[in-house]
N, C-alpha and C positions, 0 to 999 in steps of 0.2 A: 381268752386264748390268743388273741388277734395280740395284744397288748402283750404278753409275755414271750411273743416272738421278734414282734417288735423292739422290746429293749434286749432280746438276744442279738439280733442282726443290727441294732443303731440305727434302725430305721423308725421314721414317722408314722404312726396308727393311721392307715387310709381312711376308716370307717369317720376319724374325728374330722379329717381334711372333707370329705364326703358331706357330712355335717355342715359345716362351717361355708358351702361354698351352697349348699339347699337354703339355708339363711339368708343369704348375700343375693345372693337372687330373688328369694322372694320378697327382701327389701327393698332391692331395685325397680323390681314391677309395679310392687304398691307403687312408689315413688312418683315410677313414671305413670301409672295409672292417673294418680292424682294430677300431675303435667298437665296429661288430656285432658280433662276436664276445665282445668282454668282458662288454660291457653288458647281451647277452643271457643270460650266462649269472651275470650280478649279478641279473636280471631274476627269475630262476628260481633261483633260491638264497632271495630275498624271500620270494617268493611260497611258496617251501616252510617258512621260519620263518614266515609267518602263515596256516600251514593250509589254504592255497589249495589246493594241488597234492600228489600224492604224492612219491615221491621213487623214482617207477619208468618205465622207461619211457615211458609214457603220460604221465603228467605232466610229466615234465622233458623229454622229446620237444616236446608239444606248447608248453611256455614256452618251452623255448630256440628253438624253430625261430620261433613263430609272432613272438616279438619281432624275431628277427637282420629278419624280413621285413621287415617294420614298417621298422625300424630304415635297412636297407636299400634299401627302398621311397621313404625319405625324403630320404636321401641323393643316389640319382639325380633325382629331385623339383629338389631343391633345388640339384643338378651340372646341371641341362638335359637328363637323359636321359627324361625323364615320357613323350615316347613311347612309351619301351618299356615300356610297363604299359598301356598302350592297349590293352581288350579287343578282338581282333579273331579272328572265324571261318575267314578265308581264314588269320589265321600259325597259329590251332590245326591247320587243315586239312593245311597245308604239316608242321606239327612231326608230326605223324603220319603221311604220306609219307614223310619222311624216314626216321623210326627204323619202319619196317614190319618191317625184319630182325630191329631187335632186340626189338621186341612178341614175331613170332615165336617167338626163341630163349628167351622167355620163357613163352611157352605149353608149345614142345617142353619145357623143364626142369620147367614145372609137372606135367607127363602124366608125367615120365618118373619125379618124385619120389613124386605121387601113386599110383603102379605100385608102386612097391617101397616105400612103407610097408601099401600093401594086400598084397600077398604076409605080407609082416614080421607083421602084423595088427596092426596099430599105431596106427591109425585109431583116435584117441580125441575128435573134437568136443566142444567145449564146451558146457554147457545153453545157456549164454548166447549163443552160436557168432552169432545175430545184431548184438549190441550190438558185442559183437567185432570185428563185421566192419565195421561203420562204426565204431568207434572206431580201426581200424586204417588204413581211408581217408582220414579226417582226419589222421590225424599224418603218414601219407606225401603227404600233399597241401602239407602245411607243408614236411614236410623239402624237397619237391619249391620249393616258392615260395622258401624261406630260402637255397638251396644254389644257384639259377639266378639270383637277386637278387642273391645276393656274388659268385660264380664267372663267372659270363656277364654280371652287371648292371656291377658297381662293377670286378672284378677285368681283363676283358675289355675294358672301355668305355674303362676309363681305360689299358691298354698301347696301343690302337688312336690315343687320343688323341695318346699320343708316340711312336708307331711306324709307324703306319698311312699314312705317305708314298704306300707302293710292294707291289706284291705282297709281295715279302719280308716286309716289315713286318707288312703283316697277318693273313700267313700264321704269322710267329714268332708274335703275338698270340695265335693260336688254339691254337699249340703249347706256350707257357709258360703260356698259363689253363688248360688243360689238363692239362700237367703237376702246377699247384700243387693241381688240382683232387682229381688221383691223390694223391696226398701227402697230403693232407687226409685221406684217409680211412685213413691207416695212423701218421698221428702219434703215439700214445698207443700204440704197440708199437717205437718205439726204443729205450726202456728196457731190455724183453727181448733187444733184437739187442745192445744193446752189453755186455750182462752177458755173453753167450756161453755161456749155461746151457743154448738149446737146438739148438743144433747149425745144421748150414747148412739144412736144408728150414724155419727159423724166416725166415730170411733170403730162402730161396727163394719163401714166401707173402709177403711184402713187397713183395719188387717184382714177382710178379708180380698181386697186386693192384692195386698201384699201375698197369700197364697196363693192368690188365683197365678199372678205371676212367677213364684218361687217353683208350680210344680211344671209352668212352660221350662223355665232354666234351668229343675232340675234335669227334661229330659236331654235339654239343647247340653248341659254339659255331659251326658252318657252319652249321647254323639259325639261330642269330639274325643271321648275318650275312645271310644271303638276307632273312628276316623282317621284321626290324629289330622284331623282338618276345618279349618272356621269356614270357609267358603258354603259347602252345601247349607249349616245350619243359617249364615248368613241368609243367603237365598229364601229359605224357608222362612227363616223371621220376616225378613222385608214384604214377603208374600201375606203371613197374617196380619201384618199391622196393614196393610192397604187394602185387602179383604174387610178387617175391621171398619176401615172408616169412609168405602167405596161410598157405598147407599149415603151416607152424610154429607161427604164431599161432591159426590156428582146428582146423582140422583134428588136430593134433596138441596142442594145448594145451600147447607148449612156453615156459618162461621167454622171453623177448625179450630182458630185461639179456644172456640168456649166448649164446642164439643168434644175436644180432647184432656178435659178435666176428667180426673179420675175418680173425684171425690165431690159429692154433690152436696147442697148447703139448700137449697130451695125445697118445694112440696114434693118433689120425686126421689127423696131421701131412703122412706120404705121402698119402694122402687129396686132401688141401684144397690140396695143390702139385697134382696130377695134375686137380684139378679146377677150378683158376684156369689151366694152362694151358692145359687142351682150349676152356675161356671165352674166353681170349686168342684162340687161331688161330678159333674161331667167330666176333669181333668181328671180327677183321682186314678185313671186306668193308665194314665202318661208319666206316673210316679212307680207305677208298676214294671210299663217297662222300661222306665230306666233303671229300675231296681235289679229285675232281670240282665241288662247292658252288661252294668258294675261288675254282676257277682263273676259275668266271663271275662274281666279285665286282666291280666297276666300283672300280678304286682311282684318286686316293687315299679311301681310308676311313676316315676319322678320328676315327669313332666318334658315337656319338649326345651324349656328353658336350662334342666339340668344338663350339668356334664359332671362324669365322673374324672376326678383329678390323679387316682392313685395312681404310683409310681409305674414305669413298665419297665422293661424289662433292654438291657442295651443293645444294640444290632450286634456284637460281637459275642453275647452270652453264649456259651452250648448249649444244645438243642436235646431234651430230655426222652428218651423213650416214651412208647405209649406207658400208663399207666405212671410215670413217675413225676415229679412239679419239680419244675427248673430252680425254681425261685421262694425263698420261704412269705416275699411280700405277697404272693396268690396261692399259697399252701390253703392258705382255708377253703379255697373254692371247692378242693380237691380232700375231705377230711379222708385221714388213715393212708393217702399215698406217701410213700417214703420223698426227702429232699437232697437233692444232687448237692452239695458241697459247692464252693467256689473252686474254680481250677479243674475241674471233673464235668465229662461230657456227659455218661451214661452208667447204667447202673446195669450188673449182671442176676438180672431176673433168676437165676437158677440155683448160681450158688450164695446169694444174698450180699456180695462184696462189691467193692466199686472197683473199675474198672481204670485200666491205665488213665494218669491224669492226662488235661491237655497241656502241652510242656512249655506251650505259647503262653497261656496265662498263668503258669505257676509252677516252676521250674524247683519247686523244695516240697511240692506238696508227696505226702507217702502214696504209698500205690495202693493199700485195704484199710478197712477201717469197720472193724467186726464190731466194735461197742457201736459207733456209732449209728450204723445201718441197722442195728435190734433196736438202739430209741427210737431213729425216725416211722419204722415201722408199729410203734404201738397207737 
């Protein structure tokens, strides 16, 4: 329909322009998504040949995270997404509402590890245990900003952009940013699986990491789709992952480089599978509600990176009565309202006829037009 109105009035199909600029966008995010990632880590390579940084943890944590942000940050800037970096209290409020479960689950893990390395007596704090503990909130506050920037900012924004028509769409959106989100954090262990050196529980910590992490991002992206904000779920990530590795990093004064593998190769193999699935079926209530999130999302949602291009309408056009469409390029919006002519301001509701033209834009047009006021109206 859109299309045969179209080659009646010589105008362009907005819906294909619509199309074509949900593409382009979400081309450009991948793009720059990828950017981030290199750049950051050229970022942090520099910076440790001139002595800036160490080349541990800490330091190459906080260079590579804190530039992908940056990096990141500039990106949606510059794609149209800059609302979503819009400091706001009520989406920090909301991103904490939402992951309440998994704060939770993250408190119960902390008591439960803090218990048995006090049994174990194992409890070794660092002298420094304060400097520690804020320099371990900073880095997880970056990884937190770096990882919601690409994954939920640029990765998210731009699949909604060429997807985000129809529920379906938006909902895949949340399920492939999600998924690539799980995957991300197991990449640098497909070497081990595909050598086959350590047997299937290598493979079995794999994916099931890879869920355990898919169903944190599926919720973290039904928060930003409620939101329409990275910051709260920001916050909320950098808070689990420092939670995660508090007890390791302070309390116990453990390496980071080696406690932060995700995939275990030594005798605590059955272990770390028995312990990403009991994580799994714990999460499983955080895919719930982001399922519930979704199903309230008002589509289409096209994302914060979309704009819609169709044509509008010119500041000298006439101004159409209630119930009538100015214009045949927004007829559709309006199915079965009758269309005001060019050169005609308004349309006479009563007796079905159009109404003196305006004699400024169109000084030959007739003054009725009875055929044509019975087709617009079917």
């Amino acid at each position: 329909m859109n299309d045969e109105k179209s080659m009646a009035t010589g105008t362009q199909s907005a819906p294909k322009q619509r199309h074509a600029t949900g593409f382009l966008k979400f081309l450009l995010a991948m793009l720059w998504g990828g950017a981030a990632f290199f750049l950051s880590t050229v970022v942090a390579s520099v910076l440790y040949y001139l002595g800036v940084i160490e080349w541990d943890f800490y330091g190459t944590t906080v260079a590579v995270d804190l530039s992908m942000a940056v990096i990141a940050a500039v990106g949606l800037v510059v794609l149209g997404g800059w609302r979503l970096l819009r400091p706001s209290l009520r989406a920090i409020g909301e991103a904490f509402d939402d992951a309440w479960a998994l704060l939770a689950m993250l408190v119960g893990y902390m008591l439960y590890l803090f218990v048995i390395c006090l049994i174990a007596d194992e409890i070794d704090p660092a002298d420094n245990w304060l400097s520690m503990t804020l320099a371990l909130a900073g880095t997880c506050l970056c990884i937190g900003l770096a990882e919601e920037f690409v994954f939920r900012g640029l990765l998210l924004e731009g699949l909604l952009s060429l997807l985000g028509r129809g529920r379906v769409g938006v909902v895949a959106s949340a399920l492939l940013a999600s998924l690539v989100f799980g995957l991300a954090h197991v990449t640098s262990d497909f070497g081990g699986l595909m050598s086959g050196d350590y047997g299937w529980m290598y493979g079995a910590q794999m994916l099931l990491k890879t869920l355990q992490t898919f169903l944190i991002g599926f919720l973290f992206c039904a928060t930003v789709l409620k939101t329409r904000n990275l910051l709260g779920v920001s916050i909320v990530h950098g808070l689990y992952d420092f939670g995660s590795l508090f007890i390791s990093a302070v309390l116990l004064s453990y390496d980071l480089d080696a406690s932060t593998e995700y995939v275990s190769t030594g005798s605590d193999m059955l272990f770390s599978v028995i312990q990403y699935g009991v994580l799994c079926l714990l999460e499983l209530p955080l895919a719930i509600r982001a399922a519930r999130i979704l199903r309230e999302i008002e589509v289409p949602e096209r994302g914060a990176l979309y704009r819609d291009f169709a044509p509008s309408l010119p500041a000298t056009a006439p101004v159409a009565p209630a119930g009538y469409v100015a214009d045949t390029a927004v007829a559709s919006a309006a199915p079965g309202a009758p269309v005001v002519p060019d050169g005609y301001s308004s349309m006479q509701s009563s007796t079905g006829q159009w109404s003196e033209p305006n004699t400024s834009l169109n000084m030959d047009a007739p003054v009725t037009f009875d055929a044509m006021s019975s087709d617009t109206r079917k």
